[in-house]
C-alpha positions in Angstrom: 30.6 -10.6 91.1 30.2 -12.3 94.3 31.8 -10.6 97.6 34.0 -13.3 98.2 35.9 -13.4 94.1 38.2 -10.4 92.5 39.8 -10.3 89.2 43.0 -11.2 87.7 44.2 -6.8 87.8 42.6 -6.4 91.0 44.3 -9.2 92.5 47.8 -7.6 90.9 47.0 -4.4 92.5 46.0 -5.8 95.8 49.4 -7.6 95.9 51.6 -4.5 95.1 48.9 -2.5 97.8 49.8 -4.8 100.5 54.0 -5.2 99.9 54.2 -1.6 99.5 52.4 -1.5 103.3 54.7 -4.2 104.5 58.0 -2.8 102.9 58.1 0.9 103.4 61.0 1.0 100.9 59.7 -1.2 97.8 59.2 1.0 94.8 57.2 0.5 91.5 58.0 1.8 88.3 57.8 1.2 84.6 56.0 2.4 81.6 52.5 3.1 81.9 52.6 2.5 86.3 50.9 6.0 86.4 49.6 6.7 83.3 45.3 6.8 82.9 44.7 3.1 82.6 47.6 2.6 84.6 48.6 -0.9 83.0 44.9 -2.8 82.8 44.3 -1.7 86.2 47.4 -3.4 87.7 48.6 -0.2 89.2 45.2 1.6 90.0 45.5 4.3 93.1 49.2 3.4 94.4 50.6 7.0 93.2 47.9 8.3 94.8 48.3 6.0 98.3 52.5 6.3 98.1 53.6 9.3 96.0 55.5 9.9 92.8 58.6 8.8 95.2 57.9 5.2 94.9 55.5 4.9 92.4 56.6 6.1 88.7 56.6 6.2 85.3 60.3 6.4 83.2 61.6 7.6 80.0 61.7 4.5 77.7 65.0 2.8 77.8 64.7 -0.8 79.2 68.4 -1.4 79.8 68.4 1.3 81.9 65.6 0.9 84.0 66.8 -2.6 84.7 70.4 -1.6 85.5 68.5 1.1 88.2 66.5 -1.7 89.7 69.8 -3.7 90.3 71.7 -0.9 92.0 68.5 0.2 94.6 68.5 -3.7 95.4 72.3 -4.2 96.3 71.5 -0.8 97.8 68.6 -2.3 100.0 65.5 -1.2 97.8 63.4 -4.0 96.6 61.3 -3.2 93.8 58.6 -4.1 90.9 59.9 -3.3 87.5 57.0 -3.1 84.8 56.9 -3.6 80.8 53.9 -3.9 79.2 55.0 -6.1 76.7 57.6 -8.7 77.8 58.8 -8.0 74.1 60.1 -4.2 74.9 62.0 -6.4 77.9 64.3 -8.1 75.4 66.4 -4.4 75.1 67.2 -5.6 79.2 68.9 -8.9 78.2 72.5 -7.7 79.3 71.1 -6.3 82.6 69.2 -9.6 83.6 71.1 -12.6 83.0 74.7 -10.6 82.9 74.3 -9.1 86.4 71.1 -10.0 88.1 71.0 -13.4 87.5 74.6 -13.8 89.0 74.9 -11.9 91.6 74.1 -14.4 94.3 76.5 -17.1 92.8 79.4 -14.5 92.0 79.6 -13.2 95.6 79.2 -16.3 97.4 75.8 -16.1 98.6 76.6 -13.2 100.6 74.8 -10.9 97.9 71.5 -10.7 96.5 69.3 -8.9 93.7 65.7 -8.7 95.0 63.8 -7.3 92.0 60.8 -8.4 90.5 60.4 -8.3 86.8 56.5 -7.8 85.6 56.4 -8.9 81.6 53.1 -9.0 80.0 52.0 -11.1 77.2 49.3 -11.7 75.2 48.0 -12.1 71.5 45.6 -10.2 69.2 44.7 -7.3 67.6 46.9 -8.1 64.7 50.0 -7.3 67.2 52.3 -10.1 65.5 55.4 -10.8 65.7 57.2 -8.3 67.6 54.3 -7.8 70.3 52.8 -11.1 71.1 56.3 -13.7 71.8 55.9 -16.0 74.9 59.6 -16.2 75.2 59.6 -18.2 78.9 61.9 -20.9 77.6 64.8 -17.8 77.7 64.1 -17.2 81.3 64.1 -21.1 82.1 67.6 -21.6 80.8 69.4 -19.1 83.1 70.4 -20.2 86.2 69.6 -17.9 89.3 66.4 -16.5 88.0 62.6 -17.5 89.0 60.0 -17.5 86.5 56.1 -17.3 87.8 53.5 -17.8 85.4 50.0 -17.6 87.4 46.4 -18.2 85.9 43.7 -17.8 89.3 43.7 -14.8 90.7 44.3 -15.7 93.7 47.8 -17.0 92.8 48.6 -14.1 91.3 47.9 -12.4 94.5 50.0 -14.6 96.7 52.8 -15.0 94.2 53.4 -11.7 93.6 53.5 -11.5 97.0 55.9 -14.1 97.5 57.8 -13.1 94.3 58.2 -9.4 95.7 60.0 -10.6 98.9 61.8 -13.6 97.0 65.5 -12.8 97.8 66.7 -13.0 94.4 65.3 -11.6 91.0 61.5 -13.1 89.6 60.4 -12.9 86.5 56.9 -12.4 86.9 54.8 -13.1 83.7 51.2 -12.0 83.3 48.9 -12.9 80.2 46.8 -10.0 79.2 43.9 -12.4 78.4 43.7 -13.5 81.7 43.4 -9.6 83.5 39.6 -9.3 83.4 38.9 -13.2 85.1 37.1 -13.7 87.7 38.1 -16.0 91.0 38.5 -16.4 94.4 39.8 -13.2 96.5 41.9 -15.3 99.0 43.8 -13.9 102.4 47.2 -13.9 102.0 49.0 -16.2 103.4 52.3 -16.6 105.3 54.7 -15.0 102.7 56.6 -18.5 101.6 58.9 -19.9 98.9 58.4 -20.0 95.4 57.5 -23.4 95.1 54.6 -26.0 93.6 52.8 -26.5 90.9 48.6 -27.5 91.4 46.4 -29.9 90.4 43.5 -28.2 89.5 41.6 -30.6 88.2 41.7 -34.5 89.1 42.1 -37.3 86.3 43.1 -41.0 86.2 43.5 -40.9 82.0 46.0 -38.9 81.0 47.6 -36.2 82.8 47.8 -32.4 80.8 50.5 -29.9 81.6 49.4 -26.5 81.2 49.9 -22.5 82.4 48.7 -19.3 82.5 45.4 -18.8 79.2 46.1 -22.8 78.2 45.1 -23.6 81.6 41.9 -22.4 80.9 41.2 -24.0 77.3 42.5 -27.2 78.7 39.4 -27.0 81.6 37.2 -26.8 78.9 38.4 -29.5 76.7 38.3 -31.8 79.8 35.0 -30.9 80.1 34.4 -32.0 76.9 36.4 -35.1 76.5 34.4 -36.2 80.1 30.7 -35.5 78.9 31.3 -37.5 75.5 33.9 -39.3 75.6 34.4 -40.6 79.9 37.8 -39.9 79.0 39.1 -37.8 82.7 41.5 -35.7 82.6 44.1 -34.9 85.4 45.1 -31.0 84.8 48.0 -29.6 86.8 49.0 -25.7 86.5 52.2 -25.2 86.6 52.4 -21.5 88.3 56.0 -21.7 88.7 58.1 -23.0 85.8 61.3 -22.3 87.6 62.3 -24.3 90.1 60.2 -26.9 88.6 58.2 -28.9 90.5 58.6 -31.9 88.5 57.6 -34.5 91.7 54.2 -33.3 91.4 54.1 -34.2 87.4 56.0 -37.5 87.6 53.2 -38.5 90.6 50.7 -37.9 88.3 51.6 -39.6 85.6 52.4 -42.7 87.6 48.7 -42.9 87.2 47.2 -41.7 84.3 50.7 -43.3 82.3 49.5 -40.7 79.6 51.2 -36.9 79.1 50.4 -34.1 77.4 52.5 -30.9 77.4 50.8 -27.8 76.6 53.3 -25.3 75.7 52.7 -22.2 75.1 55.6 -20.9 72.9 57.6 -23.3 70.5 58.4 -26.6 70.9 62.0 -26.0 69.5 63.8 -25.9 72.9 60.4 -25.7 74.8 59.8 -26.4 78.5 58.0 -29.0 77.8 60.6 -30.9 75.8 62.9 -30.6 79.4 59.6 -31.7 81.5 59.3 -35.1 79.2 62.8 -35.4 79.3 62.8 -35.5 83.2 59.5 -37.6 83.2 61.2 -40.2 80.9 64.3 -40.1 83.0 62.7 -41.4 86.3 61.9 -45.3 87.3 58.8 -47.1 87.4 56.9 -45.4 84.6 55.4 -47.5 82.2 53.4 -45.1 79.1 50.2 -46.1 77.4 51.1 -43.5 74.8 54.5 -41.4 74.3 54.3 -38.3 75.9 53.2 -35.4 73.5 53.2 -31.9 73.1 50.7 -29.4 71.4 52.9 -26.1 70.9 52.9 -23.1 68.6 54.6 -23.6 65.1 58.2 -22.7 64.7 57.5 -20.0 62.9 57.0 -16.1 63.9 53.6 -15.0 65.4 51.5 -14.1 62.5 49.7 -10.4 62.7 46.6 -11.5 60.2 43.5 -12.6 61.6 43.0 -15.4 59.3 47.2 -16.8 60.2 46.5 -15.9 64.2 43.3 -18.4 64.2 45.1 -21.6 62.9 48.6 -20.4 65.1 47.4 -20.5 68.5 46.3 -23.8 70.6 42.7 -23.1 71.6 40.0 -25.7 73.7 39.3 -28.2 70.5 43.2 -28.5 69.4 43.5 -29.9 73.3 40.3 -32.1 72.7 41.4 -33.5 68.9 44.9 -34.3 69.9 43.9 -36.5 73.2 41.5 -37.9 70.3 44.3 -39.4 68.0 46.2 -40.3 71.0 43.6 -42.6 72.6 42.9 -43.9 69.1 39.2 -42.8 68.7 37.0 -41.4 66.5 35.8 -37.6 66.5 31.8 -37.7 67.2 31.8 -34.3 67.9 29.3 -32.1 66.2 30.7 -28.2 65.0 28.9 -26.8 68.2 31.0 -28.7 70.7 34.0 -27.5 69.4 32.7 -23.8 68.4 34.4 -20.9 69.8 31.7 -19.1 71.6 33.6 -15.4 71.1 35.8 -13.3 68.9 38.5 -15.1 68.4 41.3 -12.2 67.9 40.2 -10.6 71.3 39.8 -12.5 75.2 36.1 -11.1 75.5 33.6 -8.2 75.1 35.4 -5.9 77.6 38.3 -5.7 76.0 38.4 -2.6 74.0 42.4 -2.2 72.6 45.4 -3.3 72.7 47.1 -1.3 75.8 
């Protein structure tokens, strides 16, 4: 790894390192923060830097913990709640959207909950139903929360950051399969707003809507689609699903007058189905094809191997569907479409679930 590049856990860890420096009053805690592995990483040497003070584990009870993290923030103390499943988060519900999420409207802007909410998500290992939900759409309906989503690590870096000393509560999701990538190790920037989705990869075809792991499988389909087909792909990465940045997708598709919403939940009440609502709502956009979207079924996540492989939206479900919507014919041979590794795990490093 080059001098100038991290990875996805290191840049986690170098974000919580550096707002624990600037606020001398942020505290960390959650299940697993100090335990061997200390959450992929994520948490690596901050008991040791600021004591057992601010940096904690806690008996398991998720309502709780939350309810704690909204008393020290009307209280003055910002801090970093961790689950490492976004699943064991569900038991905080009541906390979340009945006080955090409210606070700031109920008390006339005079009042505000500044805690950041760490879920972690992923697939595999035959985890199924109960440990493997991407349940963003929940967040996105709830007024007064803000839901980040990075896939670089340098985003996650500076939107932690930014999510940290956000005034009001962030609901900051990671994907596990996305903790051992390697990119650029950036400087942060001027702490800023959470705003803006990127184009990460420029198109004039169709434009593709993706975040977090589908923004990586939709770079290699566009790599694909380019070399055999000259179809180009404009990619934009959401980061921040909440406040949308919808100007930045409506722009695009201006051009390519071709959409594709990569969701990765449901489509049943999806994100996506909201974003091609708001595209279709504006002027001056005249489609080539209707908008689509390439989601999970609607069914629970399956624990099987065999169920997991045809649930999940890999690279060539992104290249076949673009396919049938531009009307051509698959040339492809197996090997361009073959998945080059396990397909139950993100890589050879990964040795377990936790």
């Amino acid at each position: 790894m080059k001098n100038n590049q991290i990875r996805y856990f290191q840049a986690i860890n170098e974000a919580l390192d550096f707002s624990m420096k600037k606020d001398k009053k942020l505290i960390c805690y959650g299940l697993g923060v100090t335990d061997p592995k200390r959450i992929f990483g994520t948490t690596k040497k901050l008991l040791e830097k600021y004591g057992d003070k601010r940096v904690f584990d806690v008996p398991n009870s998720e309502n709780a913990n939350t309810g704690i993290s909204i008393g020290a923030a009307l209280g003055g103390v910002r801090s970093v709640v961790v689950h490492q499943r976004l699943d064991f988060f569900l038991l905080a519900m009541d906390q979340l959207i009945n006080s955090a999420s409210k606070w700031h409207y109920m008390f006339g802007s005079k009042r505000s909950v500044p805690i950041t909410i760490r879920l972690i998500i992923g697939r595999g290992w035959g985890q199924g139903p109960t440990h493997s939900q991407n349940l963003q759409a929940w967040f996105y309906h709830i007024p007064g929360l803000k839901i980040v989503v990075p896939t670089f690590p340098s985003d996650a870096k500076q939107l932690l950051i930014d999510s940290i000393f956000d005034p009001n509560p962030v609901i900051f999701i990671e994907n596990r399969w996305l903790h051992n990538t390697i990119g650029k190790n950036k400087k942060v920037e001027k702490i800023g707003k959470l705003f803006g989705s990127q184009i990460i990869k420029k198109g004039k075809h169709i434009t593709i809507l993706s975040m977090a792991q589908l923004s990586i499988e939709a770079i290699k389909a566009a790599e694909i689609l380019f070399k055999h087909y000259k179809i180009e792909c404009e990619i934009i990465d959401l980061r921040i699903i909440k406040p949308l940045d919808i100007n930045t997708i409506i722009n695009s598709v201006k051009k390519t007058k071709n959409l594709l919403c990569l969701e990765n939940s449901y489509e049943d009440g999806s994100i996506s189905t909201d974003i091609i609502y708001k595209v279709l709502s504006s002027k001056k956009i005249s489609f080539r094809n209707k908008p689509q979207i390439l989601a999970m079924p609607n069914v629970p996540v399956p624990t099987t191997y065999i169920a997991s492989k045809l649930f999940y939206t890999r690279f060539d479900d992104i290249v076949l569907k673009i396919l049938r919507m531009f009307k051509k014919k698959n040339a492809l041979a197996k090997k361009d479409l073959e998945i080059k590794k396990p397909f139950d795990i993100p890589g050879t490093w990964f040795k377990g679930p936790f």
